[in-house]
Jmol script that loads the backbone (N, CA, C; Angstrom):
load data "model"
ATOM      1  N   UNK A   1      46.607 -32.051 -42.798  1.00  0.00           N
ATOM      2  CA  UNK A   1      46.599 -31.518 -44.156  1.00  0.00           C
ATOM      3  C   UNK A   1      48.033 -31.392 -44.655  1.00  0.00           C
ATOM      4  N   UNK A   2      48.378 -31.478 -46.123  1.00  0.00           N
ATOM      5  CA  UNK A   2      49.355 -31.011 -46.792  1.00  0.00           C
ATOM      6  C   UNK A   2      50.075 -29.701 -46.187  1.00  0.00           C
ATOM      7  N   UNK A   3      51.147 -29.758 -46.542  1.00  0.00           N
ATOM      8  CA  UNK A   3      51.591 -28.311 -46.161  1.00  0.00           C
ATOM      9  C   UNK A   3      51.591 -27.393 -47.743  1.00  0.00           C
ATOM     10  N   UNK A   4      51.788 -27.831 -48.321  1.00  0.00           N
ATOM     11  CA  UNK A   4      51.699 -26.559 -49.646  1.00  0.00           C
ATOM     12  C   UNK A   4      50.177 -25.965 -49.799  1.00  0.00           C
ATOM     13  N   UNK A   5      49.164 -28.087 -49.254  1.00  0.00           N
ATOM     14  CA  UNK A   5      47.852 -27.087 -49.846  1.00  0.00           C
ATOM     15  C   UNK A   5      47.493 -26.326 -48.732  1.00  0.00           C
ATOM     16  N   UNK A   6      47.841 -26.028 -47.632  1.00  0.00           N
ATOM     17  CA  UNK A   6      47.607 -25.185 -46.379  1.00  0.00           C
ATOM     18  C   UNK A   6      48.013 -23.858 -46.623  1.00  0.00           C
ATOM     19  N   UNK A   7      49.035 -24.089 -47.593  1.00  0.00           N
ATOM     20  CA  UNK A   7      50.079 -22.619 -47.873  1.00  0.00           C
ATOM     21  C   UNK A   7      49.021 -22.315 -48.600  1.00  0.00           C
ATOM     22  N   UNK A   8      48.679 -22.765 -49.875  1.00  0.00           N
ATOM     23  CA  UNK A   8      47.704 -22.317 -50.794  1.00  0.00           C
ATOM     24  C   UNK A   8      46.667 -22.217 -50.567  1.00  0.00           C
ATOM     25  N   UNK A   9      45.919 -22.866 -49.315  1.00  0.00           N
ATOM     26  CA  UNK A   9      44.704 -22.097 -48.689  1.00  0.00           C
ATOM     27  C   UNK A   9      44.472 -20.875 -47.655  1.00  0.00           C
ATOM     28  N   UNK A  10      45.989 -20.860 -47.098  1.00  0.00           N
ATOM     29  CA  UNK A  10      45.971 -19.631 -46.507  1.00  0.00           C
ATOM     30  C   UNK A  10      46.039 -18.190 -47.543  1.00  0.00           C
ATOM     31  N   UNK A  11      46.684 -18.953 -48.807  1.00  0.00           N
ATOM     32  CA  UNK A  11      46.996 -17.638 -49.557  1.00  0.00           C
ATOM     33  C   UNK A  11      45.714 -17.340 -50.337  1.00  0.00           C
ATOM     34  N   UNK A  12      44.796 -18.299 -50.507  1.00  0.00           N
ATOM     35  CA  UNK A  12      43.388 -18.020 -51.229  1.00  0.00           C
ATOM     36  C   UNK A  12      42.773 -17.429 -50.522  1.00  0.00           C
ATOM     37  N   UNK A  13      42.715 -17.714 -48.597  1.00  0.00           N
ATOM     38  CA  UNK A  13      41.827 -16.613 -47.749  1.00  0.00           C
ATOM     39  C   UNK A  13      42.477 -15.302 -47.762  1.00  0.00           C
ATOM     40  N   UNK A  14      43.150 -15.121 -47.929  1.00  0.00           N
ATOM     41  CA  UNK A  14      44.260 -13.253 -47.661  1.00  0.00           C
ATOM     42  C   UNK A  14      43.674 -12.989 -49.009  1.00  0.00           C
ATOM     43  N   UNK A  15      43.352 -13.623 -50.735  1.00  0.00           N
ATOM     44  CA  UNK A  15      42.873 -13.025 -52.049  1.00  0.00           C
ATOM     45  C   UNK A  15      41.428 -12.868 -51.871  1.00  0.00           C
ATOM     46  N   UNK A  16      41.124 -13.972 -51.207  1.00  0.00           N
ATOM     47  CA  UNK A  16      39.207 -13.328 -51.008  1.00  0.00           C
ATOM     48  C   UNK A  16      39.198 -12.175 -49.770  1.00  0.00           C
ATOM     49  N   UNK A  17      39.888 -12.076 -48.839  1.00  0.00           N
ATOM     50  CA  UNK A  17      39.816 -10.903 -48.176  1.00  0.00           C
ATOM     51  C   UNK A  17      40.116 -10.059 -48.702  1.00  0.00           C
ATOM     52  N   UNK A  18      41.056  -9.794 -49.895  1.00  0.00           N
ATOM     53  CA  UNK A  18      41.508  -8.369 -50.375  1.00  0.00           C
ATOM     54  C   UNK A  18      40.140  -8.201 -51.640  1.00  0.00           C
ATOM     55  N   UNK A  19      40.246  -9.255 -51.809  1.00  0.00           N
ATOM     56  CA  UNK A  19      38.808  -8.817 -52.685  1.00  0.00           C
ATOM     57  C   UNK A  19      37.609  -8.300 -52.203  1.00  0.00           C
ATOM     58  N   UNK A  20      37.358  -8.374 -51.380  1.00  0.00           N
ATOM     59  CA  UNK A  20      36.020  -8.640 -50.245  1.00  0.00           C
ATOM     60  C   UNK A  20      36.228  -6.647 -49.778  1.00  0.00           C
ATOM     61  N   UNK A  21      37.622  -6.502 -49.770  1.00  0.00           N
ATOM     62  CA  UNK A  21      37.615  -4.788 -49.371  1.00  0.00           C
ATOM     63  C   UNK A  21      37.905  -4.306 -50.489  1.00  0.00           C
ATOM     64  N   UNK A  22      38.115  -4.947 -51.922  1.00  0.00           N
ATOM     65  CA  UNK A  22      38.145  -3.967 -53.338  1.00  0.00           C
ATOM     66  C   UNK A  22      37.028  -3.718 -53.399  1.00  0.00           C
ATOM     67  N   UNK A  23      35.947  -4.807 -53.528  1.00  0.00           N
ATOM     68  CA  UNK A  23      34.818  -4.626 -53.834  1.00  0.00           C
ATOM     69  C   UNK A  23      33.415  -3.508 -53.065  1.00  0.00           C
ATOM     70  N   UNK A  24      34.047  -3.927 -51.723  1.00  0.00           N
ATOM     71  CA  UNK A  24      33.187  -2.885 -50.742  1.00  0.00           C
ATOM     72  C   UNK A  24      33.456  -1.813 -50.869  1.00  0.00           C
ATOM     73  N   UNK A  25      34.560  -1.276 -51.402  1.00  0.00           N
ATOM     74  CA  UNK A  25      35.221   0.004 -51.341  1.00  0.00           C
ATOM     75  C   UNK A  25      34.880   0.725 -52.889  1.00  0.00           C
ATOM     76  N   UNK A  26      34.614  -0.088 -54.202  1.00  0.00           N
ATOM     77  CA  UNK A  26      34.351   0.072 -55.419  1.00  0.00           C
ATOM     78  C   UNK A  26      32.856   0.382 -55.601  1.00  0.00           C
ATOM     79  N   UNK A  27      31.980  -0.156 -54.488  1.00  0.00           N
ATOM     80  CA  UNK A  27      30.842  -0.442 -54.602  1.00  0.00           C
ATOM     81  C   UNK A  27      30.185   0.739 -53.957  1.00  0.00           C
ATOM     82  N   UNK A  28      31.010   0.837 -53.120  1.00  0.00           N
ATOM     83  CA  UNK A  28      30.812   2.276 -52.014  1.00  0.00           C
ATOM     84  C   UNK A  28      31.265   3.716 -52.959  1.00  0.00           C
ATOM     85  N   UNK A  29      32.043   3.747 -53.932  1.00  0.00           N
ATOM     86  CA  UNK A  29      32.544   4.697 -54.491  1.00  0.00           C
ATOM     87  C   UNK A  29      31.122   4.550 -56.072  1.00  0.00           C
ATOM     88  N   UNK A  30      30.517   3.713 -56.250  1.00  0.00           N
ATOM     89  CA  UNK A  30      30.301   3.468 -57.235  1.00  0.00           C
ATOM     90  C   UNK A  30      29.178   5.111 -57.022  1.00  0.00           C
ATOM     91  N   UNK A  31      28.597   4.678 -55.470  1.00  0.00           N
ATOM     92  CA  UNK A  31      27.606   6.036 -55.581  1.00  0.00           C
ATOM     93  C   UNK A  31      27.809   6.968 -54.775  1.00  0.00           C
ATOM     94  N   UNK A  32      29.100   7.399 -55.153  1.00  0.00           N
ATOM     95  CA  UNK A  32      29.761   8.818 -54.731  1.00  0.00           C
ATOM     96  C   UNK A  32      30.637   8.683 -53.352  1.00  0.00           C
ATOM     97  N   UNK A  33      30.675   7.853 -52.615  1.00  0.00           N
ATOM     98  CA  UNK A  33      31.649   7.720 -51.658  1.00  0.00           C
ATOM     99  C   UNK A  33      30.791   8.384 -50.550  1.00  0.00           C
ATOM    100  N   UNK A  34      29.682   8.209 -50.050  1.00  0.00           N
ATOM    101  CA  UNK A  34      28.377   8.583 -49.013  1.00  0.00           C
ATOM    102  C   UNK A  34      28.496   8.133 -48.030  1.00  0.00           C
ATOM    103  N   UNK A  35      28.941   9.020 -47.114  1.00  0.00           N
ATOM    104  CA  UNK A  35      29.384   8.722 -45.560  1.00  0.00           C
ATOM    105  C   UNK A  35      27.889   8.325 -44.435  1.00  0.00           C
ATOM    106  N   UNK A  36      26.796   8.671 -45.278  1.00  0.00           N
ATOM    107  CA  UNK A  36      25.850   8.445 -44.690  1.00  0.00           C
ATOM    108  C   UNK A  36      25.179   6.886 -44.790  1.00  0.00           C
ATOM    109  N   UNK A  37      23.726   6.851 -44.472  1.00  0.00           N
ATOM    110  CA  UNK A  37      23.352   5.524 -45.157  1.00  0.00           C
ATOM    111  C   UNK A  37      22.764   4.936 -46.268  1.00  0.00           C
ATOM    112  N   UNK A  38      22.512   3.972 -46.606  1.00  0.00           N
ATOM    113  CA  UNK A  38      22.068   3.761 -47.915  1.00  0.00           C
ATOM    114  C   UNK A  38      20.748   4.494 -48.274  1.00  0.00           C
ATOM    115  N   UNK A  39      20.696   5.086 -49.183  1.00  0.00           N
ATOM    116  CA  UNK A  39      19.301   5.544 -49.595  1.00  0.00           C
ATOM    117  C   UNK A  39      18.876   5.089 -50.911  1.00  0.00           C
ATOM    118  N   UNK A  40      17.320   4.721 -50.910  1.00  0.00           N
ATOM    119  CA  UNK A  40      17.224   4.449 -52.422  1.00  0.00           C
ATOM    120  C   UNK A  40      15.979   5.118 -53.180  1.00  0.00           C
ATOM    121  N   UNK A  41      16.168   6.889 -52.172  1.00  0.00           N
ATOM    122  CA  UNK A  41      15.511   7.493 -53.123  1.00  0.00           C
ATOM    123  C   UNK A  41      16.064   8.931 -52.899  1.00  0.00           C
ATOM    124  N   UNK A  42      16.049   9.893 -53.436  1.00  0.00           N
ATOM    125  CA  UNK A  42      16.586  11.294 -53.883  1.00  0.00           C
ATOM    126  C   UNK A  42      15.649  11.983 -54.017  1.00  0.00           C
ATOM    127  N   UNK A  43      15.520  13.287 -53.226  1.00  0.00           N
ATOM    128  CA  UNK A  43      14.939  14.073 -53.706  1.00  0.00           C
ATOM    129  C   UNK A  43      15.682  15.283 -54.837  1.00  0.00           C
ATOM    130  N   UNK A  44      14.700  15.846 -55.598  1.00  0.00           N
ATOM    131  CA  UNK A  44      15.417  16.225 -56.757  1.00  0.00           C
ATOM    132  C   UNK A  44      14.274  17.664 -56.857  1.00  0.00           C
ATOM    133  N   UNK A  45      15.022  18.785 -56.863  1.00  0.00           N
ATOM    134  CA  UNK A  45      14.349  20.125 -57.263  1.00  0.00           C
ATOM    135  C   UNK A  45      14.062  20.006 -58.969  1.00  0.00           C
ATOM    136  N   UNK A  46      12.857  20.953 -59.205  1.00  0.00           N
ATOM    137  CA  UNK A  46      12.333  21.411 -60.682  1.00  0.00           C
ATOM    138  C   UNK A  46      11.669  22.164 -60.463  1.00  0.00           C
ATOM    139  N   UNK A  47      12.042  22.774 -61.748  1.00  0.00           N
ATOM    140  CA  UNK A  47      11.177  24.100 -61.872  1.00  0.00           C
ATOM    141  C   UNK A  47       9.932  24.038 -62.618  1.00  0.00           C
ATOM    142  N   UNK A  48       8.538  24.477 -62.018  1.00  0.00           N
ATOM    143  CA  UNK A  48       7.409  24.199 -63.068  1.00  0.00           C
ATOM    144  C   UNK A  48       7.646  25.411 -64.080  1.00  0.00           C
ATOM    145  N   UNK A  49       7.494  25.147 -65.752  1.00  0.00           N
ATOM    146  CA  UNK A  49       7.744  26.071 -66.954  1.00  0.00           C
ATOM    147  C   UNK A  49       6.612  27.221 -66.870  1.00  0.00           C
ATOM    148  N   UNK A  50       5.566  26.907 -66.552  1.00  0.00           N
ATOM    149  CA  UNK A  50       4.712  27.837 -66.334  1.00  0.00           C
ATOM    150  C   UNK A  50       4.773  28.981 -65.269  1.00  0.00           C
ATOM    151  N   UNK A  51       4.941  28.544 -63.860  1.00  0.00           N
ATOM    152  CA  UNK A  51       5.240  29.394 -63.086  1.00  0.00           C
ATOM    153  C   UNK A  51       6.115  29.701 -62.258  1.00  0.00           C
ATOM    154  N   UNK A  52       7.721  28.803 -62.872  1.00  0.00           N
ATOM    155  CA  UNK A  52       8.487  29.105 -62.646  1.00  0.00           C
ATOM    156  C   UNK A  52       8.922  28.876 -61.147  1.00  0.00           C
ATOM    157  N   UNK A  53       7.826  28.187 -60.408  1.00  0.00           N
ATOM    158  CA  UNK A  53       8.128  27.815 -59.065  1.00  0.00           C
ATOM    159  C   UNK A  53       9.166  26.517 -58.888  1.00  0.00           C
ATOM    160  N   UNK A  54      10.197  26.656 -58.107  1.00  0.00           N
ATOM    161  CA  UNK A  54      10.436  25.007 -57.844  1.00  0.00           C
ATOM    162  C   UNK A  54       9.673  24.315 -56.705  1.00  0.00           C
ATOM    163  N   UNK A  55       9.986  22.831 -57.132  1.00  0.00           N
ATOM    164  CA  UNK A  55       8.957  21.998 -56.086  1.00  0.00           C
ATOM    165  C   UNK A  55       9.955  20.584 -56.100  1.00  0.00           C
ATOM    166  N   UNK A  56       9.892  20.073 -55.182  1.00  0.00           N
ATOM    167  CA  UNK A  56      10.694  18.658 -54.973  1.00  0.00           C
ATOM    168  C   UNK A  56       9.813  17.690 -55.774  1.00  0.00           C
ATOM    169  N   UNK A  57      10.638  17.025 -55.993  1.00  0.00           N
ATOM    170  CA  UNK A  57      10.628  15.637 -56.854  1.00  0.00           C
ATOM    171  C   UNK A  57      11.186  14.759 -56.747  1.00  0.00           C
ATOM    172  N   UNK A  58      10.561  13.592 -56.048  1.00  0.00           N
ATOM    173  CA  UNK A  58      10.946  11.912 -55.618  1.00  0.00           C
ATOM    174  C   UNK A  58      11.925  11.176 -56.181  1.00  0.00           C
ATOM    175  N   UNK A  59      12.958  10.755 -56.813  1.00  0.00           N
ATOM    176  CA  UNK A  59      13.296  10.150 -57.614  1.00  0.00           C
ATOM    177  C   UNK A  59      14.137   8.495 -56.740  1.00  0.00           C
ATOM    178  N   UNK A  60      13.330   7.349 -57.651  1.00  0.00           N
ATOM    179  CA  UNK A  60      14.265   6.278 -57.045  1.00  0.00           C
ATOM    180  C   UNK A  60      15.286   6.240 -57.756  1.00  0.00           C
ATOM    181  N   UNK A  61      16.923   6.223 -56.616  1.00  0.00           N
ATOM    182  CA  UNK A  61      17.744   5.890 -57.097  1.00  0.00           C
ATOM    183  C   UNK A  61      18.604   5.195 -55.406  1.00  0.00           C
ATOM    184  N   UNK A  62      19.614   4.453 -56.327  1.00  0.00           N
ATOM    185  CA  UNK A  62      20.234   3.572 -54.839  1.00  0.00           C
ATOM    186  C   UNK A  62      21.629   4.074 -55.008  1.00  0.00           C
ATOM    187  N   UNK A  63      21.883   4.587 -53.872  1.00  0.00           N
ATOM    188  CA  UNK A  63      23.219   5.222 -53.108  1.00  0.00           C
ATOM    189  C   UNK A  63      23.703   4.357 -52.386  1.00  0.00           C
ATOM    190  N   UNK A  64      24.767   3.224 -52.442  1.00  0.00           N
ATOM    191  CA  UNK A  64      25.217   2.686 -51.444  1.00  0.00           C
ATOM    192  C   UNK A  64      25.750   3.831 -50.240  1.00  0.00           C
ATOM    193  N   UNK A  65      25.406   3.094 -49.065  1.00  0.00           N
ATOM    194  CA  UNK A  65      26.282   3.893 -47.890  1.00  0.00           C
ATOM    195  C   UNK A  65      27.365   3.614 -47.426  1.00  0.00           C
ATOM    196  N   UNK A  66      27.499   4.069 -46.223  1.00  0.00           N
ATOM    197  CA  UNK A  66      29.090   3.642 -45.318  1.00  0.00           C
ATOM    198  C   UNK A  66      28.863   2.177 -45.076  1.00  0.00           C
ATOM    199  N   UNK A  67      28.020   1.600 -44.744  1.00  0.00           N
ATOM    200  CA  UNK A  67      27.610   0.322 -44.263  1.00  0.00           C
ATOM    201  C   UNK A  67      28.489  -0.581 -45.664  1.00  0.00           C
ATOM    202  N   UNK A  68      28.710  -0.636 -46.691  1.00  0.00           N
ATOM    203  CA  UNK A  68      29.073  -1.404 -47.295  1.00  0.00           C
ATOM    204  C   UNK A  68      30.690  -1.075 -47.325  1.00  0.00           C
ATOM    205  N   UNK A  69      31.359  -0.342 -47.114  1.00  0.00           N
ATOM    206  CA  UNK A  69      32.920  -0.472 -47.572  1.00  0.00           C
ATOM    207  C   UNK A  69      33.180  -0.691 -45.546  1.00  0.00           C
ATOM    208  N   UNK A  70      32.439  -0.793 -44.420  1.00  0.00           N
ATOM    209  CA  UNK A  70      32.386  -1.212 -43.275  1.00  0.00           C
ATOM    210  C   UNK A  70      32.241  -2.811 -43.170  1.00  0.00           C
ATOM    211  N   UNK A  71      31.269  -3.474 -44.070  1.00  0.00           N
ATOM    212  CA  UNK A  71      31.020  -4.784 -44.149  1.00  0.00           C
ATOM    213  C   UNK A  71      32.073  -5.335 -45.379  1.00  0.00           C
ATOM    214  N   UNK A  72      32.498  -4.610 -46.057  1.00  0.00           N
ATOM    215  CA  UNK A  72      33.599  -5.407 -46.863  1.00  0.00           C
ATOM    216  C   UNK A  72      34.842  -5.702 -46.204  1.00  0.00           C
ATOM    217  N   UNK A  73      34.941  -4.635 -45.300  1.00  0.00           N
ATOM    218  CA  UNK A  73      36.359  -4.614 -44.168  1.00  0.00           C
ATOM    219  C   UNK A  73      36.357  -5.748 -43.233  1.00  0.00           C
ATOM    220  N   UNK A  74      34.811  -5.970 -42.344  1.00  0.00           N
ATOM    221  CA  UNK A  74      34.868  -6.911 -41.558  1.00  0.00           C
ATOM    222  C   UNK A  74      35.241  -8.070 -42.291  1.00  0.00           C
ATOM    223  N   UNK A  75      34.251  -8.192 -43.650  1.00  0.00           N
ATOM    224  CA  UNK A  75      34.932  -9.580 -43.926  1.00  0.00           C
ATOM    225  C   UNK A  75      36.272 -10.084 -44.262  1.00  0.00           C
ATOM    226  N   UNK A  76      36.586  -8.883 -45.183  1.00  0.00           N
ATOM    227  CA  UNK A  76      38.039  -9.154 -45.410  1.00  0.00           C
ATOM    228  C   UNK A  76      38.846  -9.130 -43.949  1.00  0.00           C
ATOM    229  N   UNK A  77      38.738  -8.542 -42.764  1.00  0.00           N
ATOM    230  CA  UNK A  77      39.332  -9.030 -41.829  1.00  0.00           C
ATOM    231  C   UNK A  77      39.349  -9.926 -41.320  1.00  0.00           C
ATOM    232  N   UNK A  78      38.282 -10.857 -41.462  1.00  0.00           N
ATOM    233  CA  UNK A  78      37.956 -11.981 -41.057  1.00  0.00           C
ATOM    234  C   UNK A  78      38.813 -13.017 -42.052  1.00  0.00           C
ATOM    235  N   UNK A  79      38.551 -13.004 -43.318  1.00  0.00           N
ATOM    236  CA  UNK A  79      39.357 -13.787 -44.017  1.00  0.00           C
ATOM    237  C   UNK A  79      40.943 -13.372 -44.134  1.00  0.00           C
ATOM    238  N   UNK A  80      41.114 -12.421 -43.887  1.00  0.00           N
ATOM    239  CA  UNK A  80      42.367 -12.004 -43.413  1.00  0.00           C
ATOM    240  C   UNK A  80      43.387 -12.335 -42.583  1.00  0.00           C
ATOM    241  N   UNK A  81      42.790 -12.570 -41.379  1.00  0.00           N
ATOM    242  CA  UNK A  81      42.739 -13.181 -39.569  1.00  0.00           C
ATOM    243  C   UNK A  81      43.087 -14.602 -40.219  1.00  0.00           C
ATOM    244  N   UNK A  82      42.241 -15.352 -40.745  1.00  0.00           N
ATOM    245  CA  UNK A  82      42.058 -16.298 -41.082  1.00  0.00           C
ATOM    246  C   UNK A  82      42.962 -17.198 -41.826  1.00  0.00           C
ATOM    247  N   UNK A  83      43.598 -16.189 -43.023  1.00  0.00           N
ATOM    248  CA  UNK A  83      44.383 -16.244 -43.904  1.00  0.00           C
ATOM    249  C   UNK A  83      45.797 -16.661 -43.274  1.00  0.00           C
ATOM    250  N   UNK A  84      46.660 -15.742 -42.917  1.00  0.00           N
ATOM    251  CA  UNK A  84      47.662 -15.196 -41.785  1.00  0.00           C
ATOM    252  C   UNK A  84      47.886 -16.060 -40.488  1.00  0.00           C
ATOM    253  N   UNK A  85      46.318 -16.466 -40.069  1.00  0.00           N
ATOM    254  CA  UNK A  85      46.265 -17.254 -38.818  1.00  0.00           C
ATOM    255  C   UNK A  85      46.627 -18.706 -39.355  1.00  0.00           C
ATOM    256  N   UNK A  86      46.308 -19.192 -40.516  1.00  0.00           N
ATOM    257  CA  UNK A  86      46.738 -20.435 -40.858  1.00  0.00           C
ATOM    258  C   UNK A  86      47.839 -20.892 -41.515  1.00  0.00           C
ATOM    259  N   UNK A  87      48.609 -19.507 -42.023  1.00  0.00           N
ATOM    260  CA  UNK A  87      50.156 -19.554 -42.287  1.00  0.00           C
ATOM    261  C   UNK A  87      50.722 -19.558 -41.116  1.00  0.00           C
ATOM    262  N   UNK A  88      50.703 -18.719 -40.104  1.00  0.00           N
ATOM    263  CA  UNK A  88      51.364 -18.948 -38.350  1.00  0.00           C
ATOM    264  C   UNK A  88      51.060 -20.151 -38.161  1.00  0.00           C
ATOM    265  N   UNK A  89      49.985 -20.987 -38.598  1.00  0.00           N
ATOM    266  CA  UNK A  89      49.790 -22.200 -37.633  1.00  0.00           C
ATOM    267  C   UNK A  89      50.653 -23.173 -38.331  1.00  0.00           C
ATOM    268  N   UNK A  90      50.732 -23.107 -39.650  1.00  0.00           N
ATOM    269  CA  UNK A  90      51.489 -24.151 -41.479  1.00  0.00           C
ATOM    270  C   UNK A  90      52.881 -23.677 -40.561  1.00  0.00           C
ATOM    271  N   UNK A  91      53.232 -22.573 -40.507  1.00  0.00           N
ATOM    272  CA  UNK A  91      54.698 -22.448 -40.149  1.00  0.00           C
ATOM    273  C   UNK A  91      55.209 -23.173 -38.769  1.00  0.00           C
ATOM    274  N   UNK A  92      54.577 -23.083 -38.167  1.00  0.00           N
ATOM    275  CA  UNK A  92      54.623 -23.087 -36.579  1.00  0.00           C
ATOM    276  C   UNK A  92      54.720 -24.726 -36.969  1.00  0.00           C
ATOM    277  N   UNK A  93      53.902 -25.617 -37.267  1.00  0.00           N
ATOM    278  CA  UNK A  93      53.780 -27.412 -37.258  1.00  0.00           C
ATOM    279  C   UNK A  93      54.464 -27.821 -37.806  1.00  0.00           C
ATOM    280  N   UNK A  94      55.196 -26.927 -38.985  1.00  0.00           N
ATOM    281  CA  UNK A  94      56.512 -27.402 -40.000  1.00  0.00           C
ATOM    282  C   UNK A  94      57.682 -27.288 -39.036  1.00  0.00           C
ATOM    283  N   UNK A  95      57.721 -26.211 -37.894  1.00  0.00           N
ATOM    284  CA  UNK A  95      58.947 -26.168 -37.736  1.00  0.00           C
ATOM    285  C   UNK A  95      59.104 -27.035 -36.217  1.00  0.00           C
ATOM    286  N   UNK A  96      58.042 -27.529 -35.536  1.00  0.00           N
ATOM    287  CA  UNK A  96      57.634 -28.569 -34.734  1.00  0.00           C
ATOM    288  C   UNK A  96      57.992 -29.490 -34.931  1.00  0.00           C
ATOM    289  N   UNK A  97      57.480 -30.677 -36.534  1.00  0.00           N
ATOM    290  CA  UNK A  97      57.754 -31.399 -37.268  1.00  0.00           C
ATOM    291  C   UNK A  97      59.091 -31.626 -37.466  1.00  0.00           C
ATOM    292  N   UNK A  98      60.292 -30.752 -37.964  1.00  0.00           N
ATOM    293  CA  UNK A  98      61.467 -30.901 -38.441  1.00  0.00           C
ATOM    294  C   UNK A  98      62.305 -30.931 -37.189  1.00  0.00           C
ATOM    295  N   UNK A  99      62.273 -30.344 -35.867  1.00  0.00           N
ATOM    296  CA  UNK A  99      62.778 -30.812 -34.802  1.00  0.00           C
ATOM    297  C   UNK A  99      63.167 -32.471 -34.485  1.00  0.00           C
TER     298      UNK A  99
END
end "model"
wireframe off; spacefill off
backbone 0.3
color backbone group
């Protein structure tokens, strides 16, 4: 391969890895930053008007969990690794080469 487009593909894997942990981390904050796991339903207290009792109430809603800003990390480490690993390798054959 080219050496610039090697440069420029190592530098596109290190932008999809940093993206890959904005997004897991944005996505994870989107529903409150929940150290637990995903849930996609809530229970929710009310009061009946008549007798004033409360009683739980079901509500669907989706909470991302820890599992997603965990899976945005692996990947971005992976494309990361990846990224980094193929600039060491672009650097390393250039300076092989010019010997």
């Amino acid at each position: 391969m080219h050496h610039s487009f090697q440069r420029r593909f190592s530098r596109c894997l290190i932008g999809i890895g940093l993206f890959c942990l904005a997004v897991g981390l944005a996505f994870w904050g989107y529903g409150g930053f929940r150290v637990g796991w995903t849930v996609t339903s809530v229970t929710v207290m009310e009061v009946d008007p008549i007798t004033e009792l409360s009683f739980p109430v079901h509500e669907d809603k989706f909470l991302p969990g820890i599992e997603f800003p965990v899976a945005g990390s692996l990947l971005a480490l992976g494309f990361l690794a990846a990224g980094f690993g193929l600039g060491r390798f672009t650097s390393s054959v250039s300076t092989k080469k010019s010997s």
